[in-house]
N, C-alpha and C positions, 0 to 999 in steps of 0.2 A: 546160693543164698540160703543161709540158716533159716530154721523155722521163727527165731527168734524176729529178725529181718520181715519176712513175711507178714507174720502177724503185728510188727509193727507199722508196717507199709499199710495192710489193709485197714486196722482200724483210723490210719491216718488220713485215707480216702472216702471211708467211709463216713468218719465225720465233715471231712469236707463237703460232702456230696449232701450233707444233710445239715446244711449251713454249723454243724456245731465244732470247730475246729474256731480255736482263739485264736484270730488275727488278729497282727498287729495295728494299731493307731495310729497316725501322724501327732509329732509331739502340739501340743494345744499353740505354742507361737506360730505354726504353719497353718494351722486352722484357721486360727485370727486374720491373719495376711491375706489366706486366700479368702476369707470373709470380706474382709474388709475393700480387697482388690474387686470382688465383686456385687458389691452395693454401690447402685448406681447413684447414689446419694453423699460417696466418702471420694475425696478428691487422694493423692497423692502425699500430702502433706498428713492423713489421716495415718494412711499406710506408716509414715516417719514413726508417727509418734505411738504406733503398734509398737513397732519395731524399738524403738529408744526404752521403751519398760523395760528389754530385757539386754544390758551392757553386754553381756558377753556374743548374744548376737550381735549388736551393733556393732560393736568392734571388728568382726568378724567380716561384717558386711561390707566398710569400709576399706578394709586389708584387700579383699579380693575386686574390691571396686578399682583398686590401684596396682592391681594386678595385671600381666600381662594378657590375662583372659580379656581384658575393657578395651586393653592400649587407649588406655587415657592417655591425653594429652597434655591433663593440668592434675596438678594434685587434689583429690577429694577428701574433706578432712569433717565431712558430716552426713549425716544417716541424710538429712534431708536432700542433703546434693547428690548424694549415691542414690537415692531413689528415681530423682528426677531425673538424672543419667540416664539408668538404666531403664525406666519402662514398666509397665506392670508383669509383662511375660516374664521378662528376667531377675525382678524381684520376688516371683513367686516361683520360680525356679531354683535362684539362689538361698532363698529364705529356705525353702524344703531341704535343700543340699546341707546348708547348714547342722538345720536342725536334728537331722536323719541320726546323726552321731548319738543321739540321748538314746536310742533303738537300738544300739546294741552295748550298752551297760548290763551286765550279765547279772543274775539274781543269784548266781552260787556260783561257787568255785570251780566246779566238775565245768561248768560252759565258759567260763570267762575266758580262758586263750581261745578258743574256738573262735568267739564273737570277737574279738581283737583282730584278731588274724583273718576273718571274713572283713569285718570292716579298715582295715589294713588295706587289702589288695581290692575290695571296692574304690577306697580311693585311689589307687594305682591307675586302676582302669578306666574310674571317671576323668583321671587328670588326663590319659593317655589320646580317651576320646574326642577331650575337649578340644587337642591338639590337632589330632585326625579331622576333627570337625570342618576347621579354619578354611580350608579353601576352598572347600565348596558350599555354594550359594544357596542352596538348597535348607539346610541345614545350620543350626543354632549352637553355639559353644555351649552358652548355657542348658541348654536342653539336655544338648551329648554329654555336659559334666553330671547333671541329675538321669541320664539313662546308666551311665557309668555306675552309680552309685545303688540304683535300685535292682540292677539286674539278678542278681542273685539274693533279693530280698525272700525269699521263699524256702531259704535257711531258715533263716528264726524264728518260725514256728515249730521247726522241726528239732531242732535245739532245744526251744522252749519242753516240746515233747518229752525228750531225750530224758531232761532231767529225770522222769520218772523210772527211767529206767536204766537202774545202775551195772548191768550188766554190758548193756549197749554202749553208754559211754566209756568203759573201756577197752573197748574193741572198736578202736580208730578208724581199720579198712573197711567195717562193717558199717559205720556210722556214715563211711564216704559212700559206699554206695546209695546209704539209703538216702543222701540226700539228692547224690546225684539221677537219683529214680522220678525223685519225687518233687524239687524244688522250683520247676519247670512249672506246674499245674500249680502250684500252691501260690506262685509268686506272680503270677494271671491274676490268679482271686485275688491276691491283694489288692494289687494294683486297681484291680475293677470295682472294688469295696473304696477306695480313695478317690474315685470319678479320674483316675488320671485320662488323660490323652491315649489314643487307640494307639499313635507311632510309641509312648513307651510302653503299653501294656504287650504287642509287639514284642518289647524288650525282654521281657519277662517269658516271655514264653517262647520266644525263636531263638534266643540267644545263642543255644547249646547246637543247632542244625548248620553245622560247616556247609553243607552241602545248600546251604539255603540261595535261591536263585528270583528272580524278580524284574518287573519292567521298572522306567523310568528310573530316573535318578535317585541317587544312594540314599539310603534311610537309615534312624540309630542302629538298629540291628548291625545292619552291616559295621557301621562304626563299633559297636563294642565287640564284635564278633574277630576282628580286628586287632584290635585291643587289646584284648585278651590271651591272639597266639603274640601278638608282642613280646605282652608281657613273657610266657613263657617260654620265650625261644631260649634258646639250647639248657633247660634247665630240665629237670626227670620227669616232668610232669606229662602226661600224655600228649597236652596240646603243644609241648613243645618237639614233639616227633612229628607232627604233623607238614603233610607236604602245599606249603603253600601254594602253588599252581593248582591246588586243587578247591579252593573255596573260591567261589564267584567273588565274596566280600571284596578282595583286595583288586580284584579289575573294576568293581561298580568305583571305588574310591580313587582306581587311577594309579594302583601303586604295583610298584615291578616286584613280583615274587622272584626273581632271582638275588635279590638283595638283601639286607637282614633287620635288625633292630638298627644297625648303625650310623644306618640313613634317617635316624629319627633324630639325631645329634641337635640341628637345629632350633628342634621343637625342646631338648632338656630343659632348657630354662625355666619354657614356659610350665612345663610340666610339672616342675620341682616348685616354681610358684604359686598354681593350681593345688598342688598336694601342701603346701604350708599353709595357706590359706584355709583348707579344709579341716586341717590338725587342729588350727587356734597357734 
């Protein structure tokens, strides 16, 4: 690791440590929702008409309500019916899912493929999970599709970083290391800065431990841990050398390491519906 690497790592820690590292926000329609969902004073119908201010989530909301994530039954063709479907847990998971995409709009040029391409294969991963999700009981589609998405939230500050340093950004292998050093710790603190849920703050900080091992039944981790070598089986990426009979993940979920992505054939659909839904 260059010096240059280092002394960026350290000062990146050490603001962290000293709360002064600018994390990121939940965009303000995710605020509202989850405000709204927890005042015990605003029924459901409240929640709608949050949500109806702003059309491009509504429409959004409605798309993946009729998605094969719901398997609805009947067609839903209004924010108010797609709320009361869904519930408040999966309206405040969907709504943050949604919205998550304003988060990585890139403020220069030097970061914009980066955050594309992060946010790209975020929703690869979340569509992948939400799949994985399905059959066990334990466990939430909607939940696994917003673990999916936040797991590597602990890039975009370090990107945000980056920009000041034009050196860094381009020297690509340099940049991959340092996130991969670093977005693990960073992507905890966010999550814990947004009051999430302990199963995905979890996310955020286990994600990267193949080796990760655990009682009772399967948790997101596992699922996006999952996921993830999915996604990159037989592609250069490291995780796709990886020997699957050696992560616990794929025995807690039940699934035979001697077989490959192919056996996921079933779930395409749903996955490819999941990922359009998340696009717009």
């Amino acid at each position: 690791m260059s010096s240059l690497e280092s002394s960026f790592l350290e000062g990146l820690f050490a603001d962290l440590e000293k709360d002064k590292l600018v994390l990121p926000t939940l965009p303000e329609v995710a605020l509202k929702v989850r405000d709204t969902l927890e005042d015990d004073n605003s029924s459901m119908m409240d929640v709608a008409k949050v949500i109806t201010n702003d059309a491009a989530l509504s429409a959004r909301l409605i798309q993946i309500s009729n998605s094969p994530l719901l398997r609805a039954n009947r067609q839903i063709e209004t924010v108010e019916a797609a709320v009361t479907r869904m519930g408040s847990n999966m309206v405040r998971n969907l709504v943050t899912s949604i919205a998550m995409e304003q988060m990585f709009q890139a403020t220069s040029d030097a970061t914009d493929k980066r955050l594309r391409a992060v946010w790209e294969n975020s929703t690869q991963i979340a569509a992948i999970a939400s799949a994985l999700s399905s059959p066990h009981p334990s466990l939430q589609t909607d939940q696994a599709l917003l673990a999916g998405l936040v797991h590597d939230i602990g890039t975009l500050p370090i990107l945000s970083r980056a920009e000041d340093f034009p050196d860094l950004l381009d020297d690509e292998a340099a940049l991959d290391r340092i996130i991969a050093s670093a977005h693990v710790k960073i992507g905890e603190a966010i999550l814990r800065k947004w009051n999430f849920t302990d199963d995905l703050i979890k996310v955020a900080a286990e994600h990267e431990d193949l080796t990760r091992s655990h009682e009772g039944a399967p948790d997101y981790v596992d699922v996006v841990i999952v996921a993830n070598l999915q996604e990159a089986f037989g592609s250069s990426h490291p995780y796709g050398q990886v020997d699957w009979a050696t992560v616990p993940a794929f025995e807690k979920l039940g699934m035979d390491t001697e077989v490959s992505e192919v056996d996921m054939d079933e779930a395409n659909a749903e996955i490819e519906a999941v990922k359009t839904a998340l696009a717009g």
